[in-house]
C-alpha positions as a printed Julia matrix, in Angstrom:
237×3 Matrix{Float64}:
 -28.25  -10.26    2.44
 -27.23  -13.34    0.5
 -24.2   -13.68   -1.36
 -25.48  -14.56   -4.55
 -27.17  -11.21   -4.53
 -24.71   -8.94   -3.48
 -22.49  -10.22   -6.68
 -24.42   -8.42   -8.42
 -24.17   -5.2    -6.78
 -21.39   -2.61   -8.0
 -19.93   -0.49   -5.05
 -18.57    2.35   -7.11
 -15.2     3.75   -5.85
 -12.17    4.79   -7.23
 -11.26    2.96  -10.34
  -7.57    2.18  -12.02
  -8.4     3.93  -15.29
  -5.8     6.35  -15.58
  -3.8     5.46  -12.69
  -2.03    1.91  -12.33
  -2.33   -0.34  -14.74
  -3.73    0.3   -17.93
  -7.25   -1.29  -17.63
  -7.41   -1.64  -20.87
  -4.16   -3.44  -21.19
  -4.69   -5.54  -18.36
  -8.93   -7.08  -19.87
  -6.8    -7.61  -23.34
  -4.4    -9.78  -21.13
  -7.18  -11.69  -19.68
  -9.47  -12.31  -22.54
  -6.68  -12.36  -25.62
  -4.17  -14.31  -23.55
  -5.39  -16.27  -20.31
  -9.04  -17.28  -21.44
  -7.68  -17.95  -24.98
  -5.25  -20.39  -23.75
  -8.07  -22.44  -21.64
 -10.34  -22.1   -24.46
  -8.08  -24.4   -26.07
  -7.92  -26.79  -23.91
  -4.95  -26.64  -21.01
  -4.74  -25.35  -17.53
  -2.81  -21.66  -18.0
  -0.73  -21.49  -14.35
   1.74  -24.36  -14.99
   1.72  -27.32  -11.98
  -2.46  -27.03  -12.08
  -2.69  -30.49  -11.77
  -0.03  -31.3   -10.03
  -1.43  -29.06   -7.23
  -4.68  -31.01   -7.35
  -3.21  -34.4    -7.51
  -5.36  -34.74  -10.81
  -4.25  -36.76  -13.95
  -5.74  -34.78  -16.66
  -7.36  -31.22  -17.39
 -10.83  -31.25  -17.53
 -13.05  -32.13  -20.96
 -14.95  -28.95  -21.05
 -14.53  -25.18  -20.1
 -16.35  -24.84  -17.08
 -14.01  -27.69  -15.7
 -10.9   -26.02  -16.6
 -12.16  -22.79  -15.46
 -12.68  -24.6   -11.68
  -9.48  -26.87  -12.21
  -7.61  -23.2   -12.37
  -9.25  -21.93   -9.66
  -8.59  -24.7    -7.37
  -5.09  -24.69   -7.91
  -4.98  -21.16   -7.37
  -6.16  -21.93   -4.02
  -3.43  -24.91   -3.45
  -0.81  -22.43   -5.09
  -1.92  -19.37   -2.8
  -1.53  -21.77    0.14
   1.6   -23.74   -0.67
   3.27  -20.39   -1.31
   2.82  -19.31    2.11
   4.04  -22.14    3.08
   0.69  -23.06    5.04
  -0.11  -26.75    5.26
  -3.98  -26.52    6.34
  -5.99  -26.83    3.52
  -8.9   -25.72    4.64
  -7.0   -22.43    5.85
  -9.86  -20.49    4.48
 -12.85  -22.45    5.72
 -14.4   -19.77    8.33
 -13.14  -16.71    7.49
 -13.75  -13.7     5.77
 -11.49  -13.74    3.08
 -11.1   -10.4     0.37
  -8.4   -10.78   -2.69
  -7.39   -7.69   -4.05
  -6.79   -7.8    -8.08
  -7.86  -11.25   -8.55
  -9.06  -10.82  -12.01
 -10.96  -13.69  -13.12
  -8.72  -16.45  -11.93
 -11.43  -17.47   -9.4
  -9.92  -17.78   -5.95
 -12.52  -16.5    -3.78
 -14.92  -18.18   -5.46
 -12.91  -21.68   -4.8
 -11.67  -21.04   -1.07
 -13.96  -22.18    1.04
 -14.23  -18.67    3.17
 -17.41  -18.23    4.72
 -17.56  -15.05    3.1
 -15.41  -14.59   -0.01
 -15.22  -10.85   -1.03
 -13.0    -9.49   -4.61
 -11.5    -5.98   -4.32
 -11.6    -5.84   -8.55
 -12.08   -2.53  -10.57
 -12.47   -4.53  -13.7
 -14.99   -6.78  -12.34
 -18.07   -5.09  -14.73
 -16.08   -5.82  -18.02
 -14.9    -9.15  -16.67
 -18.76   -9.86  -16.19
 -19.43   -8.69  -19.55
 -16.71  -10.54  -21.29
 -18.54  -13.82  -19.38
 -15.46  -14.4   -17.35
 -16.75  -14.58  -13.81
 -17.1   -17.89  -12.54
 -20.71  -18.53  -10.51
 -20.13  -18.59   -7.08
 -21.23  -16.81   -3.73
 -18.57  -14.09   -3.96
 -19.21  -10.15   -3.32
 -17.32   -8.19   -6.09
 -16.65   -4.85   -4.89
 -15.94   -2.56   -8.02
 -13.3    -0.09   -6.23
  -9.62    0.57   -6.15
  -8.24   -1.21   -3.26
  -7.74    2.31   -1.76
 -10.63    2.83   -0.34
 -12.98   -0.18   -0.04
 -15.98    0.6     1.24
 -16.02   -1.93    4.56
 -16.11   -1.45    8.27
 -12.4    -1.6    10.16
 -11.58   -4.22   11.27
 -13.68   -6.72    9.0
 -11.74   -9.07    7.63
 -10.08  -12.24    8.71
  -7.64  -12.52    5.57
  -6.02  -10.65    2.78
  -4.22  -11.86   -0.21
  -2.51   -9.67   -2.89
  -1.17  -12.39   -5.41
   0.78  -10.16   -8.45
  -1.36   -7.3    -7.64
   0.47   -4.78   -5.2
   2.16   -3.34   -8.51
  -0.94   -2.96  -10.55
  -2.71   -0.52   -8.14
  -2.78    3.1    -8.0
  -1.52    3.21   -4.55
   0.49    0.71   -3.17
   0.88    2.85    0.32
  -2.63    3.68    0.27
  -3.6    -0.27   -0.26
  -1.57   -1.67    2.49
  -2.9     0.92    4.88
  -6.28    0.07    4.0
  -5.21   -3.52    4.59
  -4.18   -2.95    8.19
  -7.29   -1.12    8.37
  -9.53   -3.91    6.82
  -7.79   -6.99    9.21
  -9.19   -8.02   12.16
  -6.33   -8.36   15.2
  -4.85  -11.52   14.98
  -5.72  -11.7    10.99
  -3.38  -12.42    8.03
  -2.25  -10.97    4.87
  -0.37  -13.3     2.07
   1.21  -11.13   -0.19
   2.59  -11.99   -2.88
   4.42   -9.48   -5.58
   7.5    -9.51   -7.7
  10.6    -7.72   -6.33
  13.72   -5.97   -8.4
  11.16   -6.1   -11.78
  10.91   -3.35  -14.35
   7.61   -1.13  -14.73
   5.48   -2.35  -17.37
   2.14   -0.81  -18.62
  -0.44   -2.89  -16.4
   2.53   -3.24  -13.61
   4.06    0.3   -13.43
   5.5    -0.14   -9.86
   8.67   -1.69   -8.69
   9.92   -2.44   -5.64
  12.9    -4.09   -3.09
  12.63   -6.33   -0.43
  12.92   -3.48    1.8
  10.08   -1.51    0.5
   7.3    -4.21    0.72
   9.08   -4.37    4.62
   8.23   -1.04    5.19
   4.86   -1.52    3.39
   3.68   -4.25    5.81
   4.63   -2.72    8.7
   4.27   -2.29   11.52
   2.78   -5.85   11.15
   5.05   -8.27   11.54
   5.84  -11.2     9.01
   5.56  -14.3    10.27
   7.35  -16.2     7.12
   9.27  -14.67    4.16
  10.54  -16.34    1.07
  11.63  -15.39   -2.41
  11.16  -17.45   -5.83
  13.53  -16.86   -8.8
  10.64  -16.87  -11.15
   9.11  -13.54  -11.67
   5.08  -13.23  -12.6
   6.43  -10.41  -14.55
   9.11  -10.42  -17.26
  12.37   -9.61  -14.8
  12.64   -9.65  -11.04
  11.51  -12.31   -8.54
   8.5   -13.26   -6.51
   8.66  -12.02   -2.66
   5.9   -13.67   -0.53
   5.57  -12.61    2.93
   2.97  -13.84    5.45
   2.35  -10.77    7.95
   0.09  -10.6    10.56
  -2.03   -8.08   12.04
């Protein structure tokens, strides 16, 4: 079944409303805030084109919209500290929470999935860029794939959005393949917020991930969020 077809098709599981972050909250962040800003002409995620090695942000909106998912895909990467860029190419790659920012749809995988509950009101707000990527409409609880199907994970600044975080990184280990990876990527020693009501130490995303074990570990000053930092941890299945 191609692709372009199974976009279209909403796999109804568990959604957020209710539980983790405020759905509501979150589509006002995306539309008000995010799409607002490249409406009007700049890249939102600072060092876009920096990570592309471009001079200068795209004329139109469909440009921008790829220029920010590109660098997504650089950022992702150089965050992990991984120096193949074509990482991806392959591989069945699944984001969970990536909102609209367009990562699968840039990263080469040979099959790009999206773990995203708000992925029907993204759609309808025209947010989606086109692109051969399956968006599953569940809560990364319980998505609705075989064990051991997928080649890579990554959980940029989503982890404390869920319902579950437990629940999602046992359904990760689940999910990977042996031998497959998991860049995650969440802020650490933060406050809980309305679309990010968990918080957590170094030592809890360690017990989290395991029993994988993590290959690389870093931490950035700069929080996604309003306090903490950002822990990134490359773990292995």
């Amino acid at each position: 079944m191609p692709l372009s077809f199974l976009a279209h098709l909403h796999l109804h599981g568990s959604q957020r409303a209710g539980e983790g972050g405020d759905p509501d909250v979150e589509l006002a962040f995306w539309t008000d805030t995010w799409d607002a800003h490249i409406r009007g002409g700049s890249l939102f995620a600072p060092g876009g084109l920096e990570l592309l090695g471009e001079e200068a942000v795209a004329a139109d909106y469909e440009g921008r919209r790829w220029q920010e998912a590109r660098a997504q895909v650089r950022r992702i990467l150089r965050e992990a500290e991984i120096d193949d860029p074509d990482f991806f190419a392959g591989k069945v790659v699944a984001e969970v929470g990536p909102g609209p920012v367009g990562f699968p749809e840039a990263c080469g995988a040979k099959t790009a999935l999206a773990i995203e509950p708000l992925a029907p009101r993204l759609a309808a707000a025209g947010l989606l860029l086109r692109g051969d990527v399956a968006y599953l409409v569940c809560g990364a609880e319980n998505v609705p794939l075989l064990d051991a199907s997928l080649d890579v994970v990554v959980a940029r600044n989503s982890l404390d959005h869920v319902a579950d975080p437990a629940a999602v990184m046992d359904e990760v280990k689940r999910l990977l393949r042996p031998g497959g990876t998991l860049i995650l990527n969440v802020d650490v020693e933060g406050v809980p917020t309305t679309a990010e009501p968990h918080t957590f130490r170094v030592q809890d995303i360690h017990r989290l991930v395991a029993p994988m074990p993590i290959e690389r570990e870093r931490i950035l000053d700069e929080p996604h969020g309003h306090e903490g930092r950002q822990l990134i941890v490359v773990a292995r299945r």
